[in-house]
TORPA-4810 file (N, C-alpha, C, O; in nm, 3 decimals):
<nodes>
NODE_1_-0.613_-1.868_-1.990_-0.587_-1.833_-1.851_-0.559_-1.961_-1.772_-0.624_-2.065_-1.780_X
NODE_2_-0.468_-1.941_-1.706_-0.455_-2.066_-1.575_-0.399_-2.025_-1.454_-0.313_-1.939_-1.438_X
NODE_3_-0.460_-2.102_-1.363_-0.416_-2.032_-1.192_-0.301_-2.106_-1.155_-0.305_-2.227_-1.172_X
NODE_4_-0.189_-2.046_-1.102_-0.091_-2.084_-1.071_-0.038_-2.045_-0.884_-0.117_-1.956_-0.850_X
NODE_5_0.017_-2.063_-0.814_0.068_-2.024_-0.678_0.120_-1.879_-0.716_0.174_-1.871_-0.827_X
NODE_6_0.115_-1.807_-0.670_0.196_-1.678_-0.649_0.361_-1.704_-0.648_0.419_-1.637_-0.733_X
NODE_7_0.433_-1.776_-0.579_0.552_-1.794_-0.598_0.602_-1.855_-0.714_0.717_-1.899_-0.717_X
NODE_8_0.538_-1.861_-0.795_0.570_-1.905_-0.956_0.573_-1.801_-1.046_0.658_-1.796_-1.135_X
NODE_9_0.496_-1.727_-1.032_0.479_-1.549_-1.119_0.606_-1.561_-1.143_0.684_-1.636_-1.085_X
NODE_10_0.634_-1.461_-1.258_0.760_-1.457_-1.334_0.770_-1.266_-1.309_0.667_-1.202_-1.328_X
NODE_11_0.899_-1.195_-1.269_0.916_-1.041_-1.250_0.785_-1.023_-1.328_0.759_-1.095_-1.425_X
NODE_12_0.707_-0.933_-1.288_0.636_-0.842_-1.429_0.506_-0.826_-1.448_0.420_-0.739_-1.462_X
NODE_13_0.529_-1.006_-1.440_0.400_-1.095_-1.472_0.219_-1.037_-1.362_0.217_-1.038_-1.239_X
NODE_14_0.146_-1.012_-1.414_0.037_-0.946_-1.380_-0.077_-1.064_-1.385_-0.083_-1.138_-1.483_X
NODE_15_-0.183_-1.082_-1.255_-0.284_-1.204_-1.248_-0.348_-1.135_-1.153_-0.308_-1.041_-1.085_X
NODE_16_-0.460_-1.195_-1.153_-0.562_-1.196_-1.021_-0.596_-1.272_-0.898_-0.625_-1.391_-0.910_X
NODE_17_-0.595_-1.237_-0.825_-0.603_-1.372_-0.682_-0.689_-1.460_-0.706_-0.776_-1.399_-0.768_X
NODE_18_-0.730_-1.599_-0.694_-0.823_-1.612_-0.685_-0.881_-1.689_-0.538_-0.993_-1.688_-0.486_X
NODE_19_-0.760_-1.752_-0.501_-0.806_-1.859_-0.388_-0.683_-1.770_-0.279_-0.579_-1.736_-0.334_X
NODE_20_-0.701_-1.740_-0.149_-0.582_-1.807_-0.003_-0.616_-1.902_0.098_-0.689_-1.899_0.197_X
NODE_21_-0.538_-1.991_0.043_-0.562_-2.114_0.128_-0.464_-2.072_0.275_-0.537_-2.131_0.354_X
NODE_22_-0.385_-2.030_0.339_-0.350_-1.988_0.421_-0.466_-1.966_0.523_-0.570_-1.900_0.511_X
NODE_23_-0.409_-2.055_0.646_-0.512_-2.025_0.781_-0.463_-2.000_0.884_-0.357_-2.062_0.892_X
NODE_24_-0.487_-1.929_0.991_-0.462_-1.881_1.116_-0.396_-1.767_1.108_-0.426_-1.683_1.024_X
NODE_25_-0.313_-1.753_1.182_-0.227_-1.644_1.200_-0.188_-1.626_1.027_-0.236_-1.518_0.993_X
NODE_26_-0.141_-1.672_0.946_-0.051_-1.643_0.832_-0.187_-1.579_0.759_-0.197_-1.474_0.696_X
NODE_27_-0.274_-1.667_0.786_-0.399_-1.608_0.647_-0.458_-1.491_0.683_-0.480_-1.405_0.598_X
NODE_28_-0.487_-1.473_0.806_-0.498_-1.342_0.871_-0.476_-1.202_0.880_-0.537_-1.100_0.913_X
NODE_29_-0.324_-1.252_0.820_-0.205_-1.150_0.782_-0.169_-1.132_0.660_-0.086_-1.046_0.628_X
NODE_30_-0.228_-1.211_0.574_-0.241_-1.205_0.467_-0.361_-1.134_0.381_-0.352_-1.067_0.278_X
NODE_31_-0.466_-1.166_0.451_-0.596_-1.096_0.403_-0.626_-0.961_0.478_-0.702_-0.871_0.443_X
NODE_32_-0.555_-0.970_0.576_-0.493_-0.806_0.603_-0.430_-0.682_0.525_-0.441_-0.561_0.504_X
NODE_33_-0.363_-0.790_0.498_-0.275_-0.704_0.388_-0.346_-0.665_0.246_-0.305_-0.575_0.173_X
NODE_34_-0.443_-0.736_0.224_-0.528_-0.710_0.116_-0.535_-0.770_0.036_-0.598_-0.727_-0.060_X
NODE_35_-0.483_-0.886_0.030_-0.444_-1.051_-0.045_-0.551_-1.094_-0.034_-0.568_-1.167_0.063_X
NODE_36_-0.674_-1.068_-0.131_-0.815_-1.120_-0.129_-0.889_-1.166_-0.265_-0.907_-1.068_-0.338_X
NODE_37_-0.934_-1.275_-0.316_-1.020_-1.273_-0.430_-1.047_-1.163_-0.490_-1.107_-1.066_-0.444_X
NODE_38_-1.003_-1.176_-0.588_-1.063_-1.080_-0.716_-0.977_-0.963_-0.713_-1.003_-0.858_-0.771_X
NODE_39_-0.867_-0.987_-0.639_-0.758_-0.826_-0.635_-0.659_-0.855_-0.754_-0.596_-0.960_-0.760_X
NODE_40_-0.650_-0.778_-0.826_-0.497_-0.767_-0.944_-0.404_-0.748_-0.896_-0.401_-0.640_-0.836_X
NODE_41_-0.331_-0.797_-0.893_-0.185_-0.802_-0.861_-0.066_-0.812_-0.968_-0.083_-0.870_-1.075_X
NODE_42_0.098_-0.733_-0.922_0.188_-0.811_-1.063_0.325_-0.778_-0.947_0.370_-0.698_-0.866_X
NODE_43_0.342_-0.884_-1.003_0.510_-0.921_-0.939_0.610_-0.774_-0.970_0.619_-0.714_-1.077_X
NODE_44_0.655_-0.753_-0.885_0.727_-0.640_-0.889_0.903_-0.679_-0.899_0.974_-0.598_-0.958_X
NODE_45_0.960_-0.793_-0.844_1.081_-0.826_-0.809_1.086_-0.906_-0.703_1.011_-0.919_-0.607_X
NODE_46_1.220_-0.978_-0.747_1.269_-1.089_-0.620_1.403_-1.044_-0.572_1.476_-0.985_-0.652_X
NODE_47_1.453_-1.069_-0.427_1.547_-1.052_-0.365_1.656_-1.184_-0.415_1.627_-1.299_-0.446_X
NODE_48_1.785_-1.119_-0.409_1.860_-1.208_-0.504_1.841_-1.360_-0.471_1.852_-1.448_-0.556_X
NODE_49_1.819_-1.377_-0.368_1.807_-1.551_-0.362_1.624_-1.594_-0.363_1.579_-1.690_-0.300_X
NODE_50_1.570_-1.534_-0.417_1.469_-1.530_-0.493_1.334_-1.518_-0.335_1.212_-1.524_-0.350_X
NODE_51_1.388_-1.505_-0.236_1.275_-1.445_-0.107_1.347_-1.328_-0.018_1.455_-1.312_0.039_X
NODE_52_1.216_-1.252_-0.037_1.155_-1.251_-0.043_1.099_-1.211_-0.178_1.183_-1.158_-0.251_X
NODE_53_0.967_-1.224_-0.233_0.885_-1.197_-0.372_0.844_-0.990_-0.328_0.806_-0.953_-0.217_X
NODE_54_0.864_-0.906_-0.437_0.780_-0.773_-0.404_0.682_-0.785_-0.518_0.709_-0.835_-0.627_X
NODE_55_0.538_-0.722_-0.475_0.410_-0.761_-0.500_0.363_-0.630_-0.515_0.388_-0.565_-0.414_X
NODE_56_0.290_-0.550_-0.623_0.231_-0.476_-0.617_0.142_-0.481_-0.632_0.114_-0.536_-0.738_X
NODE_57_-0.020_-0.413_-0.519_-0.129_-0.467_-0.520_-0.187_-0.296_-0.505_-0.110_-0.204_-0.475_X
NODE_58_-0.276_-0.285_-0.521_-0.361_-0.180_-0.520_-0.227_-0.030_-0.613_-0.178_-0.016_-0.725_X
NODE_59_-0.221_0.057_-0.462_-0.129_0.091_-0.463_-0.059_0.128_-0.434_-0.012_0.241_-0.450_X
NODE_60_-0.018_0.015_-0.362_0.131_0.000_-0.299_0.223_-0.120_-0.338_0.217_-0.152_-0.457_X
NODE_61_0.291_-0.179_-0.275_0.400_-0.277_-0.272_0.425_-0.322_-0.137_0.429_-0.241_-0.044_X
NODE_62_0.436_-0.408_-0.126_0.451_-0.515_0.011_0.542_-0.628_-0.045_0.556_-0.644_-0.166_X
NODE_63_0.609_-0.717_0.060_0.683_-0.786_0.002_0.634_-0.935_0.087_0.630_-0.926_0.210_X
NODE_64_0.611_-1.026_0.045_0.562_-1.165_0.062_0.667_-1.275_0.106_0.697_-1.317_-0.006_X
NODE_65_0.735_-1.344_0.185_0.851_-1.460_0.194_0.749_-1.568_0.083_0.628_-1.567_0.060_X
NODE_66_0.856_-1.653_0.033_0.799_-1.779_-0.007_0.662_-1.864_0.019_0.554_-1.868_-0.040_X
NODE_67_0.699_-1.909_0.098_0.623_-1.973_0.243_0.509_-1.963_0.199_0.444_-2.061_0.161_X
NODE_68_0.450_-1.798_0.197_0.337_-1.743_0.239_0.258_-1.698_0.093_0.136_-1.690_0.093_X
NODE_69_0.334_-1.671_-0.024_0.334_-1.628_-0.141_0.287_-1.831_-0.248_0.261_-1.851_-0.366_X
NODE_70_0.295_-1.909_-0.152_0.283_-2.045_-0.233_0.133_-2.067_-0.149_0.067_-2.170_-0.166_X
NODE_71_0.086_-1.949_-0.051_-0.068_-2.018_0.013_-0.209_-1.940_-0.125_-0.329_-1.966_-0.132_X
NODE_72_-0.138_-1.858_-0.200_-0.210_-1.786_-0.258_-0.225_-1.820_-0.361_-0.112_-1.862_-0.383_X
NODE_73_-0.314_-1.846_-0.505_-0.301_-1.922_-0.646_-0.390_-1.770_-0.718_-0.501_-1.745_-0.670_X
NODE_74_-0.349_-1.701_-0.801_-0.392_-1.640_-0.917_-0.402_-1.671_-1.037_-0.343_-1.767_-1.086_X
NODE_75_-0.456_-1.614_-1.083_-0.495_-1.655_-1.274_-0.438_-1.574_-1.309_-0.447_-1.465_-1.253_X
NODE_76_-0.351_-1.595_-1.420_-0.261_-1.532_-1.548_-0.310_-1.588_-1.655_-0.375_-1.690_-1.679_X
NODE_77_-0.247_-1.469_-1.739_-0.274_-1.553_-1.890_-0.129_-1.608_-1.905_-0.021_-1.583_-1.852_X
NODE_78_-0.175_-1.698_-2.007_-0.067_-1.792_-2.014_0.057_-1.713_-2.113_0.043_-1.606_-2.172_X
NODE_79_0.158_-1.785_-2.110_0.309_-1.686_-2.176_0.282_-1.650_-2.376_0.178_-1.655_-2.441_X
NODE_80_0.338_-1.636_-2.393_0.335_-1.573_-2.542_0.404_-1.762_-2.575_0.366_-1.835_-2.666_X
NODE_81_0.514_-1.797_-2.465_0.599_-1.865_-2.541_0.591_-2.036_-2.517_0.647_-2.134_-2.566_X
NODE_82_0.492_-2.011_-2.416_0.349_-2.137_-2.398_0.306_-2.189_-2.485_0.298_-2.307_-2.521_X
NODE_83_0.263_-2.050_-2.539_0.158_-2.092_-2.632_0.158_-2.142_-2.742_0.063_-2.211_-2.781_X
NODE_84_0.286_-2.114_-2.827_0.350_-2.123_-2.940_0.420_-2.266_-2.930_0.465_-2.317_-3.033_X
NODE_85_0.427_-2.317_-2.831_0.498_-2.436_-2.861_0.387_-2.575_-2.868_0.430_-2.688_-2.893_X
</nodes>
């Protein structure tokens, strides 16, 4: 397992929150949204120029800009093709 930013997730790719460093207004709105420690999450899709990120969390989908998706770090397991090399 290793924690990576949210805007690094690859389509598909499924992790858990662990940290939002985001403060004030953005983190606010973020932990609003339900962007909290210990939530599962998996990348749903990117808009062709790769922002905004869609995020499926509980169950629904929300969609994240960049920006705001790099205040958040989850744990994944690492790739099949990581690992092998």
């Amino acid at each position: 397992m290793k924690i990576i930013k949210m805007r690094e997730m690859l389509d598909d790719q499924k992790g858990i929150i662990k940290r939002v460093l985001a403060t004030g207004d953005m983190g606010r709105r973020i932990r609003e949204m339900g962007m909290v420690p210990e939530t599962p999450i998996q990348i749903q899709g990117r808009a062709p120029l790769k922002d905004p990120v869609a995020v499926k969390i509980r169950d629904y989908v929300l969609t994240l800009r960049n920006n705001e998706a790099a205040n958040i770090f989850v744990e994944v397991e690492e790739s099949r093709s990581s690992q092998s090399e």
